[in-house]
C-alpha positions in Angstrom: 0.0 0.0 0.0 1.2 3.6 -0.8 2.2 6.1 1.4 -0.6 8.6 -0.1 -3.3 5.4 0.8 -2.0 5.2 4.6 -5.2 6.4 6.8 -4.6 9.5 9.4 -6.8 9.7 12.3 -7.0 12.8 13.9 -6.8 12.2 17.9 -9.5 14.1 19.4 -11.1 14.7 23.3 -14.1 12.3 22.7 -16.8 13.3 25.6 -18.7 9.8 26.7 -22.4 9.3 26.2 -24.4 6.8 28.0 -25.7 5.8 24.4 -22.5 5.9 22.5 -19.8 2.7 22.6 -17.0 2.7 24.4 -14.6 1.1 22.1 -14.9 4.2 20.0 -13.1 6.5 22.7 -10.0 3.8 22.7 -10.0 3.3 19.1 -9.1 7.2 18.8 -6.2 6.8 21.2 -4.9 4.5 17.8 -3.0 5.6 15.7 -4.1 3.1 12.7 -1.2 4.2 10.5 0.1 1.4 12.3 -2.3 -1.2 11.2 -1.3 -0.9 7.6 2.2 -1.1 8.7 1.5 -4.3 10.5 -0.3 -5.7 7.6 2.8 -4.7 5.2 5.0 -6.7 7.8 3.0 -9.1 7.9 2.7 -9.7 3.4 6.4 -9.3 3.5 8.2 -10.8 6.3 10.8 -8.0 6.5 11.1 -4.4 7.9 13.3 -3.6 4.5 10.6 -4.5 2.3 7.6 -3.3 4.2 9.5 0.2 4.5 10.1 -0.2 0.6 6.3 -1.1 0.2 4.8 1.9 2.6 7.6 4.8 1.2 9.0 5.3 4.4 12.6 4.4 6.2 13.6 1.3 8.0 14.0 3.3 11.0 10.2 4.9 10.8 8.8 0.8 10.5 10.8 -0.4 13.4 9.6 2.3 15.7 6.1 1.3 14.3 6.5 -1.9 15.3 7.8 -0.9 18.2 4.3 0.5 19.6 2.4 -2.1 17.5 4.2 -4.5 20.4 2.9 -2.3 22.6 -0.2 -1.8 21.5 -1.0 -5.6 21.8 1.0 -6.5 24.7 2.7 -9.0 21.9 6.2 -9.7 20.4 4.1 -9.9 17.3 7.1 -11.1 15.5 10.4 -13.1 16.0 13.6 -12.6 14.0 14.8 -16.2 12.4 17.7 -16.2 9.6 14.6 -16.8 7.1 13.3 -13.1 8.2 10.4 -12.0 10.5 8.4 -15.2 11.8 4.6 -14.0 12.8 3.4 -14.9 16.8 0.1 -16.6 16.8 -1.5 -13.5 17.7 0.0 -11.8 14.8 -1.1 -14.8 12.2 -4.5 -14.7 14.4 -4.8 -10.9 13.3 -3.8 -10.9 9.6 -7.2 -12.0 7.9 -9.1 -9.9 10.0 -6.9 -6.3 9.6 -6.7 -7.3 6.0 -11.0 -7.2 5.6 -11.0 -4.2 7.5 -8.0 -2.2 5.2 -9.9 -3.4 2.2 -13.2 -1.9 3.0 -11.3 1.4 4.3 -10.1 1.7 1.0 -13.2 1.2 -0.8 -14.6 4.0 2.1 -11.9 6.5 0.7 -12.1 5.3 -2.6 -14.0 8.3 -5.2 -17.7 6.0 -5.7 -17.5 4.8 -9.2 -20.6 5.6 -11.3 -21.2 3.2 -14.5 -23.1 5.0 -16.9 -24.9 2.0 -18.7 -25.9 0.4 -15.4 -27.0 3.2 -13.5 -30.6 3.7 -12.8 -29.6 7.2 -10.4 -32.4 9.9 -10.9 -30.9 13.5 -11.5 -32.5 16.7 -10.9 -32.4 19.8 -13.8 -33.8 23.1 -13.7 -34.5 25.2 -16.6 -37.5 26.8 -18.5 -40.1 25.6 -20.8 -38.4 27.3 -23.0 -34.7 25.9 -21.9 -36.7 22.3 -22.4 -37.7 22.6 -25.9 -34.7 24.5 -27.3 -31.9 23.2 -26.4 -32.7 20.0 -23.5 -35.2 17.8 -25.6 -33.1 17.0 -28.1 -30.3 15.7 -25.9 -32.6 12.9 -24.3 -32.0 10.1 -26.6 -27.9 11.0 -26.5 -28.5 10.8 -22.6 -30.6 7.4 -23.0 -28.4 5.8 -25.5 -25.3 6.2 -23.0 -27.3 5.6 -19.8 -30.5 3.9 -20.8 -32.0 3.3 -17.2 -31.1 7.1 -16.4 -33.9 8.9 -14.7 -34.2 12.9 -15.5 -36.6 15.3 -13.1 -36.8 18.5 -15.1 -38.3 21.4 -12.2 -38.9 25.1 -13.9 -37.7 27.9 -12.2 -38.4 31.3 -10.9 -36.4 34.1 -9.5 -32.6 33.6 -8.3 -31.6 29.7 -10.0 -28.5 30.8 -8.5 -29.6 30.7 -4.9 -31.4 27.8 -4.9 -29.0 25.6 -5.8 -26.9 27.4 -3.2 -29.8 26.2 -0.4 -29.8 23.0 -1.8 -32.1 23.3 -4.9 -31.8 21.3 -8.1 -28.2 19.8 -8.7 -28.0 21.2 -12.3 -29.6 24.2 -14.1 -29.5 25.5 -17.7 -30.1 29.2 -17.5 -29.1 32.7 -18.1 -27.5 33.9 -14.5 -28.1 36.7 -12.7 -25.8 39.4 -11.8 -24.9 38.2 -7.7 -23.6 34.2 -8.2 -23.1 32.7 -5.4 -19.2 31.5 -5.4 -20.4 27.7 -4.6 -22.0 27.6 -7.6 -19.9 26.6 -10.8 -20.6 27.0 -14.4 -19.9 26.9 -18.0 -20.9 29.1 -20.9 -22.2 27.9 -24.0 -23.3 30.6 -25.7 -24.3 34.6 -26.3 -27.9 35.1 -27.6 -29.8 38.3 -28.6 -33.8 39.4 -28.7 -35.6 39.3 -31.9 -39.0 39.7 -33.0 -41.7 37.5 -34.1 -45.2 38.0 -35.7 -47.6 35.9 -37.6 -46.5 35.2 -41.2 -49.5 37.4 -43.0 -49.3 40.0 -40.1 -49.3 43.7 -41.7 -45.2 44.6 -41.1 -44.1 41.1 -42.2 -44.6 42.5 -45.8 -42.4 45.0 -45.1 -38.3 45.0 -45.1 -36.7 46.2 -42.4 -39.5 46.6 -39.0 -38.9 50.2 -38.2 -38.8 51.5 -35.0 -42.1 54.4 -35.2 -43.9 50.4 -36.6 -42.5 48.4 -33.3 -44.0 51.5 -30.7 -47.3 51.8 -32.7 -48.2 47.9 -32.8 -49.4 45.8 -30.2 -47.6 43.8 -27.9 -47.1 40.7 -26.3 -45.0 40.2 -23.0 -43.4 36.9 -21.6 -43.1 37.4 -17.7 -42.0 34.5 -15.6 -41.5 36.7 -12.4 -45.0 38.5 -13.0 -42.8 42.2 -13.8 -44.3 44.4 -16.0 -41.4 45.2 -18.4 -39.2 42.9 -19.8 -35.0 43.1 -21.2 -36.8 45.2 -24.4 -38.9 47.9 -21.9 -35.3 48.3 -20.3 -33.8 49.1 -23.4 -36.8 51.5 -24.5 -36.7 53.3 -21.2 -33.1 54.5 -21.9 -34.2 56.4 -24.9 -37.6 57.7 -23.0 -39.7 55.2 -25.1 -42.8 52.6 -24.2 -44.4 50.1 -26.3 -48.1 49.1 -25.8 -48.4 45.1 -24.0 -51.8 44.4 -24.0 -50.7 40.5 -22.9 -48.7 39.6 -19.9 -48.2 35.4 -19.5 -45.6 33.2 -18.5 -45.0 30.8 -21.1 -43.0 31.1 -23.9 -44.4 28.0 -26.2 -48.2 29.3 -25.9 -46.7 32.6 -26.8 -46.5 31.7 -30.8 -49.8 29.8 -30.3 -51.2 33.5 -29.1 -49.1 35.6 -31.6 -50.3 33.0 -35.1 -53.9 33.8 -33.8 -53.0 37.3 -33.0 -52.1 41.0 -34.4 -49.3 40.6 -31.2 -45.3 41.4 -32.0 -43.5 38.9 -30.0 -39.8 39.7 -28.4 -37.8 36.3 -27.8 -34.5 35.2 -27.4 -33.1 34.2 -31.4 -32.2 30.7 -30.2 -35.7 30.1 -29.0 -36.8 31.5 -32.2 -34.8 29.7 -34.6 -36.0 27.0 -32.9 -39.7 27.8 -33.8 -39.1 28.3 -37.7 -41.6 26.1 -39.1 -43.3 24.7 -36.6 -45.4 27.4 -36.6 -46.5 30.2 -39.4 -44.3 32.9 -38.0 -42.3 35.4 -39.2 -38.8 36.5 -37.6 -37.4 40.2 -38.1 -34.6 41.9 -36.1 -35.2 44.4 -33.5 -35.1 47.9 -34.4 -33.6 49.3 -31.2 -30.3 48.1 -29.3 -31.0 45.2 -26.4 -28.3 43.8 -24.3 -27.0 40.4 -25.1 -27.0 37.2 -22.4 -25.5 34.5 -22.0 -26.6 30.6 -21.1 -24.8 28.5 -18.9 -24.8 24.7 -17.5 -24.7 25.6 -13.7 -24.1 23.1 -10.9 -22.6 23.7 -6.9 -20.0 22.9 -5.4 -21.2 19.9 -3.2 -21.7 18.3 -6.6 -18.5 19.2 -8.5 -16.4 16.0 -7.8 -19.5 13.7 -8.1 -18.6 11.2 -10.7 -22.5 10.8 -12.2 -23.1 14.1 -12.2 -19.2 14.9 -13.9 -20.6 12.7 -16.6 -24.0 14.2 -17.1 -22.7 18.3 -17.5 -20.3 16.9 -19.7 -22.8 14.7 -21.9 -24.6 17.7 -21.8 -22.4 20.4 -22.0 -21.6 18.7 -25.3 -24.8 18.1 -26.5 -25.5 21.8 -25.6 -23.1 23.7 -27.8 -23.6 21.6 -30.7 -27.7 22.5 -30.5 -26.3 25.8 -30.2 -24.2 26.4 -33.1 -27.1 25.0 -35.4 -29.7 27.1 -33.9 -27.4 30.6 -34.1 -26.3 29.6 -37.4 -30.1 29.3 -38.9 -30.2 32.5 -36.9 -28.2 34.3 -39.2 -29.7 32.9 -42.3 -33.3 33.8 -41.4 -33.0 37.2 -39.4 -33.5 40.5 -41.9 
């Protein structure tokens, strides 16, 4: 066994509890470095080798052997020209201490996680919109690598951030907010802008360009999660002392092209989300006549589940996944968009 796989306990004052075994209170008084040094001695027959084995000097084992002696009131071993010859209590404890070293190690050992076997439920976060653009088409990579994976996708409202920071979902795809907790890790996958949408036969899909003095004068159509009244576009219209009319609020941002087909409504979404709509339904796309801040998306996870070896698989599956769906859906972007 390697130096780096020897186990430390820490001696600490351990208060006794009517309820709580007193074998733990001596076992602290232990130093078990010393077991594993008695099981090397005990493989190898010889202080030389069982120092070679362990990384340390000859001088360190005999001094461990010393107060393993001790320890158990027992020569433990006898010198003989053939090397070190085991005492009965020593042979007595070999199969034992060698049980117990093996499950330490598989106790400090990282847990393995096996993909194709693994029937482990994880939990996601992300919008309707975050589900049909970009998730859905990663399930049947997912199932094809892990077919007895389970997936809980949970929407989301208000700081994503800080509720995986309280113990939330273990994995979110969403655009983060300005305060990030520093437990919470993420990666990018892409930028992303606002454009608008209107039914294919509305009025200003005839037209070119859509025109600013057009946008203000037609009727609109707000997607609020949170319940706010103006949205990333009001923001940007506020700076230049400007208002559009929103005659619908609603939350969701599929039924929104259901609404705006039916409708005289402009629609504001993210391009992604809207390349992603192109002919499914009877929609037009233009580009926004006014200047809106561009976000981000990001694969977002915290800390407690950074070194997890299920969850490293599944960002990374998805994180994959992710960028490719990405790339496509900006590049029809840029084909479609005026």
């Amino acid at each position: 066994m390697h130096k780096a796989d020897i186990i430390t306990i820490e001696k600490m004052t351990t208060q006794h509890h009517s309820d709580s075994p007193m074998y733990l209170a001596d076992l602290a008084r232990h130093d078990l470095n010393a077991l594993v040094t008695l099981h090397a001695l005990l493989e190898t027959r010889s202080v030389t080798r069982a120092a070679q084995r362990l990384n340390l000097s000859q001088p360190a084992v005999s001094r461990t052997l010393a107060r393993l002696r001790q320890s158990f009131d027992d020569p433990l071993f006898v010198r003989t020209h053939r090397g070190l010859r085991p005492t009965a209590r020593a042979e007595a404890l070999g199969p034992p201490l060698a049980r117990l070293l093996n499950e330490l190690g598989a106790l400090l050992a990282p847990p393995k996680f096996d993909r194709a076997s693994t029937s482990r439920r994880f939990q996601l976060a992300t919008t309707d919109y975050g589900m049909h653009t970009f998730l859905a088409p990663q399930w049947q990579t997912l199932k094809a690598q892990a077919p007895h994976l389970r997936l809980d996708v949970q929407g989301y409202s208000g700081s994503i951030e800080q509720q995986l920071d309280e113990g939330g979902p273990e994995l979110a795809l969403c655009v983060p907010g300005e305060r990030v907790p520093a437990s919470v890790h993420g990666r990018e996958i892409g930028s992303d802008y606002f454009v608008c949408m209107m039914r294919e036969d509305h009025p200003l899909a005839s037209r070119g360009g859509l025109t600013l003095e057009a946008f203000l004068e037609a009727d609109h159509q707000l997607i609020s999660m949170g319940g706010d009244d103006r949205g990333a576009v009001d923001l940007a219209l506020a700076k230049q002392g400007l208002t559009r009319q929103v005659s619908l609020r609603q939350p969701h941002f599929l039924a929104s092209f259901s609404v705006t087909q039916h409708s005289d409504l402009l629609l504001c979404v993210p391009g992604c989300l809207a390349s992603s709509v192109l002919g499914h339904w009877p929609l037009a796309l233009r580009r926004l006549p006014l200047d809106v801040a561009p976000f981000s998306y990001w694969l977002v996870w915290h800390e407690r589940h950074h070194a997890d070896a299920g969850h490293r698989w599944l960002r990374q599956t998805l994180y994959h996944g992710l960028e490719v769906r990405y790339r496509e859906l900006s590049q029809q972007l840029l084909r479609v968009a005026d």
